[in-house]
C-alpha positions as a printed NumPy array, in Angstrom:
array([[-20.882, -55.6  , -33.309],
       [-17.371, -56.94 , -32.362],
       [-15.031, -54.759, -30.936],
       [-13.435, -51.701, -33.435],
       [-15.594, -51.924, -35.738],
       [-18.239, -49.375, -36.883],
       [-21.048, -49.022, -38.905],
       [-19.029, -47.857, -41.494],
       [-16.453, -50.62 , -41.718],
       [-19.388, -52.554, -42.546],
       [-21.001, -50.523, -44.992],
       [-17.265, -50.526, -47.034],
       [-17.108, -54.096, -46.538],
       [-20.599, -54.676, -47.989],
       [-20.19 , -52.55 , -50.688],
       [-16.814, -54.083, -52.318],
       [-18.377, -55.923, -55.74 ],
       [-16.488, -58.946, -55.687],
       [-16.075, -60.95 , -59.096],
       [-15.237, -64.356, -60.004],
       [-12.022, -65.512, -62.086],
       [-14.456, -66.277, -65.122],
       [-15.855, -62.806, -65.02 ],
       [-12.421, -61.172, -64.652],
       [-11.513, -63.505, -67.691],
       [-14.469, -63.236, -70.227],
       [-14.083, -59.221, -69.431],
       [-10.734, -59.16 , -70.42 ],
       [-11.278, -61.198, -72.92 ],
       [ -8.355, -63.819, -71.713],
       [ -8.169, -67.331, -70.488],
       [ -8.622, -67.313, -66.716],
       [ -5.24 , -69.115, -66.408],
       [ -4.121, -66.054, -67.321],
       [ -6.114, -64.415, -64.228],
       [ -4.28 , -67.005, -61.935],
       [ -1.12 , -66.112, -63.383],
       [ -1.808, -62.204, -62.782],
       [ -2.654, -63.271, -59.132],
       [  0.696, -65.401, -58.831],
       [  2.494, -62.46 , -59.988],
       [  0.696, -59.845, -57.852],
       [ -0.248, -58.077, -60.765],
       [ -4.023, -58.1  , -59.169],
       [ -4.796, -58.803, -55.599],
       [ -7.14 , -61.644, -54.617],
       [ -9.328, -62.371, -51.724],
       [ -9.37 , -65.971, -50.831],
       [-12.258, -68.397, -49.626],
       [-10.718, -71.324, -48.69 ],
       [ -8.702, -74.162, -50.616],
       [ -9.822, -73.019, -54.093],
       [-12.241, -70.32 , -53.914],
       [-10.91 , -66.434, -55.323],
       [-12.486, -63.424, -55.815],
       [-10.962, -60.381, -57.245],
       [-12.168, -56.68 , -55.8  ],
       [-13.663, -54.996, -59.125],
       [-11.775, -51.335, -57.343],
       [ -8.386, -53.896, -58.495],
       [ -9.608, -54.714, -62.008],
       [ -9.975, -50.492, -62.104],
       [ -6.709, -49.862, -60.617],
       [ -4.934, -52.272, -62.716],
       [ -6.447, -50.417, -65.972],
       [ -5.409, -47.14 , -64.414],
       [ -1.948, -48.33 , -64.257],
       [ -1.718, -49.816, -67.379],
       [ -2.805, -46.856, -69.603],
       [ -6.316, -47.549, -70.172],
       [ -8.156, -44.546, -67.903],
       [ -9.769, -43.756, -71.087],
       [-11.952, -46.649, -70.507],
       [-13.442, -45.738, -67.464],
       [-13.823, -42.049, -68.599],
       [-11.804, -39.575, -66.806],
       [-13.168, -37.287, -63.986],
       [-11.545, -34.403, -65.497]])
């Protein structure tokens, strides 16, 4: 294992669900030039593969609800 990094670095790193543009999209129900326009923006954060490949943390989708209004939709831990 390289240097400063445990187990559990891993095991958070493993267990982000990472989704594609077109799933962020049909979700949302919105082009996905719209999802590269909320990345341009930093309205959602990215992870980037290369040239051309992105993949947006499903935690950001969340968040971005959350900030927007919508925690009703993920049912509240009250």
């Amino acid at each position: 294992m390289p240097a400063g990094k445990s187990d559990s670095d891993q095991e958070k790193l493993f267990s982000i669900e990472l989704l594609t543009i077109q799933q962020v999209a049909d979700w949302a129900k919105v082009s996905p030039k719209t999802i590269y326009r909320w990345i341009e923006t930093g309205q959602i954060p990215v992870v980037k593969f290369g040239n051309r490949t992105y993949r947006i943390p499903a935690g950001a989708v969340i968040e971005q609800l959350r900030q927007a209004g919508y925690d009703h939709l993920m049912g509240s831990k009250d």
